[in-house]
DSSP file (Angstrom, degrees, kcal/mol; ACC not computed):
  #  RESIDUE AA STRUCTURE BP1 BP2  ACC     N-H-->O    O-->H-N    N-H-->O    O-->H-N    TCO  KAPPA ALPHA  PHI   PSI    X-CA   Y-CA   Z-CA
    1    1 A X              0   0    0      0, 0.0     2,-0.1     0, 0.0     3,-0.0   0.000 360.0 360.0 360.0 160.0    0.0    0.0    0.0
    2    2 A X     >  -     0   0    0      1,-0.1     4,-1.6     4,-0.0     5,-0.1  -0.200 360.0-111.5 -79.8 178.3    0.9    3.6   -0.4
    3    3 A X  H  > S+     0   0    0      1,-0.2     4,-2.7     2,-0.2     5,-0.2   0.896 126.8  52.8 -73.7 -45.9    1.7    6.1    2.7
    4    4 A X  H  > S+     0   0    0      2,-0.2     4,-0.9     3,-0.2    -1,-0.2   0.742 111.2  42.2 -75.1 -20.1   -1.8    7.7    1.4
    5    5 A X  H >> S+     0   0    0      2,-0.1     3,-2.4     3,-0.1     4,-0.8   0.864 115.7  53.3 -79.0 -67.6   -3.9    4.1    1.5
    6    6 A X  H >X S+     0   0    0     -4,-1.6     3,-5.8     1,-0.3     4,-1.1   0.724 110.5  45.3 -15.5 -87.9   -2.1    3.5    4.9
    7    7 A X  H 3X S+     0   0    0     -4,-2.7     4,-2.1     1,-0.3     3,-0.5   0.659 114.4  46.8 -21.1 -52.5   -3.5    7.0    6.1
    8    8 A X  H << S+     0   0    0     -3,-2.4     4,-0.3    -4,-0.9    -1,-0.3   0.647 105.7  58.3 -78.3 -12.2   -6.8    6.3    4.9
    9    9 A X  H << S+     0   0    0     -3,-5.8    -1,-0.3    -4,-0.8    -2,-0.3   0.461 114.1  43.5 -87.1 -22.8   -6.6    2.8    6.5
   10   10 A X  H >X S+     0   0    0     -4,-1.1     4,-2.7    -3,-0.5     3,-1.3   0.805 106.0  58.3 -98.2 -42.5   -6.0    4.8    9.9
   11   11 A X  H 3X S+     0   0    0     -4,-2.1     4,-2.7     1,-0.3    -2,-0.2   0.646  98.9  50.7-105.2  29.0   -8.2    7.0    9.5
   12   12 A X  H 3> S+     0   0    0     -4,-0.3     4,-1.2     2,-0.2    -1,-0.3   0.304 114.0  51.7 -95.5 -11.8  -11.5    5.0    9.2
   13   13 A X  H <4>S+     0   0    0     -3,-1.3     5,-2.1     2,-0.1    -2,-0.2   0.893 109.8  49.5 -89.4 -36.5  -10.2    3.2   12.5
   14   14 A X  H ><5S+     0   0    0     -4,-2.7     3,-3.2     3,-0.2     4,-0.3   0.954 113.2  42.4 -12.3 -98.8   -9.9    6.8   13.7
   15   15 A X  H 3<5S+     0   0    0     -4,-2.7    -3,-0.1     1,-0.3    -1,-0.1   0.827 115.8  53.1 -25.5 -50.2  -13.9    7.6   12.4
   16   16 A X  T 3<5S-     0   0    0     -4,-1.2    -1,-0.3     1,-0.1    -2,-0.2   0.146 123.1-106.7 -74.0  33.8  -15.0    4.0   14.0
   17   17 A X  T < 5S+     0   0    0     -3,-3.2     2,-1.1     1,-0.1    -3,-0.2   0.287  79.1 134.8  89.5  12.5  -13.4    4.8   17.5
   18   18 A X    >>< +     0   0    0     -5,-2.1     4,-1.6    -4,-0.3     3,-1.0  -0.194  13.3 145.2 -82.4  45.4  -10.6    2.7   17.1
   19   19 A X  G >4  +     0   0    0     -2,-1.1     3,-1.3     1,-0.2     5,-0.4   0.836  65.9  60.6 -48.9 -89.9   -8.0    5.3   18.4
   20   20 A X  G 34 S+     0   0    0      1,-0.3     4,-0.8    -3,-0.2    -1,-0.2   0.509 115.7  32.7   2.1 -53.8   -5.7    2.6   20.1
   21   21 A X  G X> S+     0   0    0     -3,-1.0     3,-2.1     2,-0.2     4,-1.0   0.990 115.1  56.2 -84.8 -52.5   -5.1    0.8   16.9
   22   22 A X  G X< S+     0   0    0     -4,-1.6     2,-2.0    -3,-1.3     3,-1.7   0.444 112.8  54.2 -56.0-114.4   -5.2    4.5   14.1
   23   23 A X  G 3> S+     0   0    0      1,-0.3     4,-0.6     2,-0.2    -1,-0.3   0.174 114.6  36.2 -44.9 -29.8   -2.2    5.6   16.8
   24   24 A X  G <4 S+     0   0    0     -3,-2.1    -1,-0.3    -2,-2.0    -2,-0.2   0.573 113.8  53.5 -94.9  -2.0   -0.5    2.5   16.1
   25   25 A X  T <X S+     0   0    0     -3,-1.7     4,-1.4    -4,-1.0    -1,-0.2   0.512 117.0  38.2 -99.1 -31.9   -1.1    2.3   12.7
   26   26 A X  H  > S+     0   0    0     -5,-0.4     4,-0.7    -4,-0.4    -2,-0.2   0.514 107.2  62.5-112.3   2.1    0.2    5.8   12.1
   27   27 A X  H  X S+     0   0    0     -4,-0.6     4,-2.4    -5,-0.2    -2,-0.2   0.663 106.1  49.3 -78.1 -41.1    2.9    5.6   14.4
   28   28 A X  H  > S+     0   0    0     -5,-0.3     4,-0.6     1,-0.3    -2,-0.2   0.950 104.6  55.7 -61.9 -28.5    4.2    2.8   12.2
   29   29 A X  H >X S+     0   0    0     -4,-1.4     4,-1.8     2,-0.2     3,-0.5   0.927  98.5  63.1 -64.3 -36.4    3.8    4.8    9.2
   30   30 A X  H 3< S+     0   0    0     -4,-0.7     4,-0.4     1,-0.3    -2,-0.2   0.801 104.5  54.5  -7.7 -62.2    6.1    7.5   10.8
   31   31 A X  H 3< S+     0   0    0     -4,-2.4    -1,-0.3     2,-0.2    -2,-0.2   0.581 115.6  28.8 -82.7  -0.1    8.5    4.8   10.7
   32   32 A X  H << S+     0   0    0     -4,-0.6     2,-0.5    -3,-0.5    -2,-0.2   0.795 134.0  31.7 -86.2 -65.1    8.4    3.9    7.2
   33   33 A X    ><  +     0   0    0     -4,-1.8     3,-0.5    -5,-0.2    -2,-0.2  -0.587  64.8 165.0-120.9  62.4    7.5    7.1    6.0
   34   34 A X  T 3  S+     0   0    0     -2,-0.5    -1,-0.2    -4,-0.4    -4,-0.1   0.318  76.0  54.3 -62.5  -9.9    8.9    9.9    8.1
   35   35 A X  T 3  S+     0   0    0     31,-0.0     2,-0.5     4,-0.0    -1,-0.4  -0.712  76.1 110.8 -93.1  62.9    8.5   13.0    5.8
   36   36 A X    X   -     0   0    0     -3,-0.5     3,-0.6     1,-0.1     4,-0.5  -0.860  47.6-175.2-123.7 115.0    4.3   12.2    5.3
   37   37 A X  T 3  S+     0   0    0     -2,-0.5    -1,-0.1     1,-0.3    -3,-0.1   0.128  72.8  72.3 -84.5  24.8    3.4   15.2    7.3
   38   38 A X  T >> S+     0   0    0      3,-0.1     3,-1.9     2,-0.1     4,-1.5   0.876  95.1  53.1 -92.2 -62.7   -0.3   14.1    6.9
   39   39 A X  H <> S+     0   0    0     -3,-0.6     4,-1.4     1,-0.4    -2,-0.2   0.571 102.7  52.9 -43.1 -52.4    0.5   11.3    9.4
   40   40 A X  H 34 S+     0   0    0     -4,-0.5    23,-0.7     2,-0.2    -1,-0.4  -0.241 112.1  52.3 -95.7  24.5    2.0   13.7   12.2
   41   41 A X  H <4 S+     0   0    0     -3,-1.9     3,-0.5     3,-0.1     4,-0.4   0.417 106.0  51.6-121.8 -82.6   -1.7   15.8   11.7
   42   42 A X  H  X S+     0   0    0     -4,-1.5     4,-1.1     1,-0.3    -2,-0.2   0.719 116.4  40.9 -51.3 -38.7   -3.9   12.7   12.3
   43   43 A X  H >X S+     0   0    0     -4,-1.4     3,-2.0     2,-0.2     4,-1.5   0.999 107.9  59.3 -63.9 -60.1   -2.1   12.0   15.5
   44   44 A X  H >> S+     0   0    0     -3,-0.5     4,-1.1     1,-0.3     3,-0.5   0.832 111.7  43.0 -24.5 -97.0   -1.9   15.3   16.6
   45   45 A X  H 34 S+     0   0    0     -4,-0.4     4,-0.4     1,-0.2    -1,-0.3   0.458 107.8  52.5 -16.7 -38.0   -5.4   15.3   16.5
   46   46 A X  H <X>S+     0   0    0     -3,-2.0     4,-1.5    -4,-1.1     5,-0.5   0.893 110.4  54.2 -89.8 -53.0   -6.3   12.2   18.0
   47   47 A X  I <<>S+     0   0    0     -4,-1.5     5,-3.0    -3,-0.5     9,-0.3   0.644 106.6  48.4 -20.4 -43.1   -4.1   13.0   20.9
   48   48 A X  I  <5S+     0   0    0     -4,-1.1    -1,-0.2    -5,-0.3    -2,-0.2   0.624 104.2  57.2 -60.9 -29.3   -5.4   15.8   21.6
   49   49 A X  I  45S+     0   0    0     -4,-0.4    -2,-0.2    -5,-0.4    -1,-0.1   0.744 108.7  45.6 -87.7  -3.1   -8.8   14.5   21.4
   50   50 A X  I  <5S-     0   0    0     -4,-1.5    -1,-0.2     2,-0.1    -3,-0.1   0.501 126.5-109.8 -93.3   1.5   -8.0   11.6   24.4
   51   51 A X  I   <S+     0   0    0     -5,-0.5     2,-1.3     1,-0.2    -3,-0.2   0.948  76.0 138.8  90.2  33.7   -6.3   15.1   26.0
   52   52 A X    >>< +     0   0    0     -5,-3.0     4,-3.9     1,-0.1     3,-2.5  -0.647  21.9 169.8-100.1  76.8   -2.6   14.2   25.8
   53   53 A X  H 3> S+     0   0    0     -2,-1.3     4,-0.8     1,-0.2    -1,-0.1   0.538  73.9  60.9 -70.5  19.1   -1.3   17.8   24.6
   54   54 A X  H 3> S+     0   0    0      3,-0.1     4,-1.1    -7,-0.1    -1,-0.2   0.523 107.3  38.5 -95.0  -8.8    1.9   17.0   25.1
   55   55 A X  H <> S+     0   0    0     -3,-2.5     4,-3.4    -8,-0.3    -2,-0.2   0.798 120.4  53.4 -91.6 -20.5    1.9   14.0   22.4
   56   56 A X  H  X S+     0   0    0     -4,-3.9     4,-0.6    -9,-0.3     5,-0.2   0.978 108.3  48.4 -66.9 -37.9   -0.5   16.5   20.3
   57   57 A X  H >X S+     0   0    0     -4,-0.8     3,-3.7    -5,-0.3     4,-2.4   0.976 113.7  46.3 -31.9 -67.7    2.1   19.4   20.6
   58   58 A X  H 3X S+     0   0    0     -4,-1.1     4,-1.8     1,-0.4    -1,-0.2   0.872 111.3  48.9 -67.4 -33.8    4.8   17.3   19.6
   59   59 A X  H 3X S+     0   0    0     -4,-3.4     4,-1.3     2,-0.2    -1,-0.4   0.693 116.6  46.4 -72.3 -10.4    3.1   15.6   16.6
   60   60 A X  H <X S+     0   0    0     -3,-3.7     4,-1.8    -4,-0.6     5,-0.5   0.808 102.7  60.1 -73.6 -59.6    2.0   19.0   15.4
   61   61 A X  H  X S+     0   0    0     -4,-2.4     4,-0.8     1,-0.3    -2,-0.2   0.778 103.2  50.6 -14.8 -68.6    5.0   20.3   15.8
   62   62 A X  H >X S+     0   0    0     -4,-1.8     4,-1.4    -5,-0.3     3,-0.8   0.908 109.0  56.6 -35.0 -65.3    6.5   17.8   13.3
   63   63 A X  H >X S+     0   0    0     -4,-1.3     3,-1.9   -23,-0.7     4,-1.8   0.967 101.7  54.9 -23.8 -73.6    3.8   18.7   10.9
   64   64 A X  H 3< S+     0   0    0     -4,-1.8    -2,-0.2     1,-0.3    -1,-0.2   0.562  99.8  53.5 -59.8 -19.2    4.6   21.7   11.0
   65   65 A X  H X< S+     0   0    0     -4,-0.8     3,-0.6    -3,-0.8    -1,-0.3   0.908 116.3  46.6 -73.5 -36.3    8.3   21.3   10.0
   66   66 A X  H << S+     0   0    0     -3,-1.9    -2,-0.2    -4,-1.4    -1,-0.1   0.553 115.3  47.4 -45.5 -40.6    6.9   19.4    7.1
   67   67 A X  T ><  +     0   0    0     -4,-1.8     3,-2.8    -5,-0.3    -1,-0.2  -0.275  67.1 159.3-114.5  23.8    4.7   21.8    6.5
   68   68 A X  T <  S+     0   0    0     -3,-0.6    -1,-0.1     1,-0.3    -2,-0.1   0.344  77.8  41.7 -57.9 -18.6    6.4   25.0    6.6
   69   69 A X  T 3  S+     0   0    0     -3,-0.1     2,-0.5    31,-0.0    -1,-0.3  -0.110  76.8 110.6-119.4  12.9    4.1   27.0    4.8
   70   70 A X    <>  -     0   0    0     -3,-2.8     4,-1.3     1,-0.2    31,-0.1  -0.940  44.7-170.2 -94.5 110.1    0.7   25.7    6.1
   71   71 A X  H  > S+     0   0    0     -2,-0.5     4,-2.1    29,-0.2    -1,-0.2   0.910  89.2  58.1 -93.8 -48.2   -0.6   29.0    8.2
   72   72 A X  H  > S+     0   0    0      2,-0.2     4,-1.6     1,-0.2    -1,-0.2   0.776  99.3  49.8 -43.0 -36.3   -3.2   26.4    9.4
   73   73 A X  H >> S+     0   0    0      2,-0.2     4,-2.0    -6,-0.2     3,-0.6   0.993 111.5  51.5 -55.9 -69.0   -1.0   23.8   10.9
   74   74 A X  H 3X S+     0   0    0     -4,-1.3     4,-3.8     1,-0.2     5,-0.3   0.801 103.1  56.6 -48.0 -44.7    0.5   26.5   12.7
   75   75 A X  H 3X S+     0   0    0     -4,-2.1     4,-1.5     2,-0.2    -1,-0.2   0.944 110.2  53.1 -24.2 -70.8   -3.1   27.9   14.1
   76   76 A X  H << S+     0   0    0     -4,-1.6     4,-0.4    -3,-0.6    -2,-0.2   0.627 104.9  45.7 -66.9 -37.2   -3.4   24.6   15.5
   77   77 A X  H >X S+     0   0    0     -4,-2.0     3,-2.8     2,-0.1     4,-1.8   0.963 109.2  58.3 -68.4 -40.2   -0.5   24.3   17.2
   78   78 A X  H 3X S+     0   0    0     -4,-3.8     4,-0.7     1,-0.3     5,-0.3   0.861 109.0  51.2 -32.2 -33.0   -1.0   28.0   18.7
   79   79 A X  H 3X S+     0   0    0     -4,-1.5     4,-1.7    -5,-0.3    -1,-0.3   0.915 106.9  45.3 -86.1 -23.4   -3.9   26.7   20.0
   80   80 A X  H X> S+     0   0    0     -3,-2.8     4,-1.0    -4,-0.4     3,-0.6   0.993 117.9  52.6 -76.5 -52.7   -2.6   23.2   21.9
   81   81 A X  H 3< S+     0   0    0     -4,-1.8     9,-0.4     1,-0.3    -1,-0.3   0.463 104.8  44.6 -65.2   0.8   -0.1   25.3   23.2
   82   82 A X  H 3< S+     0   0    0     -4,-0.7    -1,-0.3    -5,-0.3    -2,-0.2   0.507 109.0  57.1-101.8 -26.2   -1.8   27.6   24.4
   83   83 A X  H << S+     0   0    0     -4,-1.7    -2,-0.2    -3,-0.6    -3,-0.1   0.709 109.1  55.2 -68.7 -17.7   -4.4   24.8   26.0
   84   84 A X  S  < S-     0   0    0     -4,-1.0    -3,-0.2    -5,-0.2    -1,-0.2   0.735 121.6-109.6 -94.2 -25.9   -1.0   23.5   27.7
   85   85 A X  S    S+     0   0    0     -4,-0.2     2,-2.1    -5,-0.2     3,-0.2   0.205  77.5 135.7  99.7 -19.9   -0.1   26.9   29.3
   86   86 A X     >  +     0   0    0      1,-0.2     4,-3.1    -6,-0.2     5,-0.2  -0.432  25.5 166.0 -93.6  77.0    3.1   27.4   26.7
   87   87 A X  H  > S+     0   0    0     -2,-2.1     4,-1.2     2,-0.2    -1,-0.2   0.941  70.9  40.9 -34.7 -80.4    2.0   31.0   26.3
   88   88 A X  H >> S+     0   0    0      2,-0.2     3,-2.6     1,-0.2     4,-1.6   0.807 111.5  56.9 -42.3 -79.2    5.1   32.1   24.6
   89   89 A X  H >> S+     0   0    0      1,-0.3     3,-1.4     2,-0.2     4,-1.3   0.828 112.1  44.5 -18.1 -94.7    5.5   28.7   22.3
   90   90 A X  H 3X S+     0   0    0     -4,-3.1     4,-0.9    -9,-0.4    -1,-0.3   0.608 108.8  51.9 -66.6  12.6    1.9   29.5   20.9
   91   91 A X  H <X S+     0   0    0     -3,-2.6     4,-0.8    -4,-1.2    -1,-0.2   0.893 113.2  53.8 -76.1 -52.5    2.4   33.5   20.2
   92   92 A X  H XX S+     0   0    0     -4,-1.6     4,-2.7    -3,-1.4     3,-0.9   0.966 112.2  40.1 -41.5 -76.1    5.6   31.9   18.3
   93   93 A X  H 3X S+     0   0    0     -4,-1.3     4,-1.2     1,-0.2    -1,-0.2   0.892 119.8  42.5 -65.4 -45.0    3.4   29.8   16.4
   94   94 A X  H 3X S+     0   0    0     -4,-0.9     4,-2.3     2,-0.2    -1,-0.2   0.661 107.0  61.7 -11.2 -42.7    0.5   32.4   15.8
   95   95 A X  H <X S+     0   0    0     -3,-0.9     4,-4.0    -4,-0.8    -2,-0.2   0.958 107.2  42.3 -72.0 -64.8    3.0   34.9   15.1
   96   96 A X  H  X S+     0   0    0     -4,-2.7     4,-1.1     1,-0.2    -2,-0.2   0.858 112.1  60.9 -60.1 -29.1    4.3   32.5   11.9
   97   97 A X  H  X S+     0   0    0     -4,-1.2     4,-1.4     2,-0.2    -1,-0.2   0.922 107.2  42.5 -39.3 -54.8    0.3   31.9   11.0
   98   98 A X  H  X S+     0   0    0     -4,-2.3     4,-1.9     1,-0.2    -2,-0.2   0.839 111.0  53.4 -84.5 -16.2   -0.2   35.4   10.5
   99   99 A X  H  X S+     0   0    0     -4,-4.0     4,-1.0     1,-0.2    -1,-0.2   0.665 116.2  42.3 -89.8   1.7    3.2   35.9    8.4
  100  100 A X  H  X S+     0   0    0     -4,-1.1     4,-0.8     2,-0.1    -2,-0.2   0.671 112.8  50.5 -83.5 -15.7    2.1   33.0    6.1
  101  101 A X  H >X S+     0   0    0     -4,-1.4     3,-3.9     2,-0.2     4,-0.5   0.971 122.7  37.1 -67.1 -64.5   -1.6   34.4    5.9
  102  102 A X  H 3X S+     0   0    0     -4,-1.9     4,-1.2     1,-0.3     5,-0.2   0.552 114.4  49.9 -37.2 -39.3    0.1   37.9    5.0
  103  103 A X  H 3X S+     0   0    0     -4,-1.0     4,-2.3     4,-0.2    -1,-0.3   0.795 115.5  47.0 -87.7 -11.3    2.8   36.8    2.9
  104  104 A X  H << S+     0   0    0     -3,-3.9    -2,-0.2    -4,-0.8    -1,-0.2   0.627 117.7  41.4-102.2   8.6    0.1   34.6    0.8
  105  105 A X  H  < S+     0   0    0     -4,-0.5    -2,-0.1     0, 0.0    -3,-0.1   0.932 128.1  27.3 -85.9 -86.2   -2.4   37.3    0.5
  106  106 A X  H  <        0   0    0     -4,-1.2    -3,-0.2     1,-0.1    -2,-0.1   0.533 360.0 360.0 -43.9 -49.9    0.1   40.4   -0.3
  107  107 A X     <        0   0    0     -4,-2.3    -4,-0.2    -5,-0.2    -3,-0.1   0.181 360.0 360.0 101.3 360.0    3.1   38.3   -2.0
């Protein structure tokens, strides 16, 4: 299968409630496929949603290197980190949301 069947193969055990298994299914894609910044979103998320911000941070985080130009990614971390208390961290990441909104509006 491709990294993109994989994904999609996690995240319909995601949609049916099978977090346990989509986190293990997409940490093991991580390890095959360690640039597919999609991978390091769907965990982020799903972490966050059993309320481990620290695993969501760090899998956004990852995204977001991947992802360098995604002002959304970055949104999303501002926001876990700022759900964690790591003021500063999500101003940082906000800060880089609004110069990718800016730079993709203006040029």
């Amino acid at each position: 299968m491709t990294p993109m069947e994989t994904y999609d193969t996690c995240i319909e055990l995601q949609r049916s409630g099978k977090l346990s298994e989509a986190i293990n299914a997409l940490k093991q894609l991580t390890e095959g496929f360690s640039d597919f910044a999609l991978t390091y979103n769907a965990l982020a998320a799903i972490y966050k949603k059993q309320g481990d911000l620290n695993a969501a941070i760090h899998n956004m985080e990852r995204y977001c290197e991947l992802e360098p130009n995604d002002s959304f990614g970055f949104s999303i971390l501002s926001s876990y980190c700022l759900e964690a208390g790591r003021r500063d961290q999500a101003e940082e990441a906000l800060g880089k949301a609004h110069d990718l909104r800016f730079k993709a509006q203006f040029g």
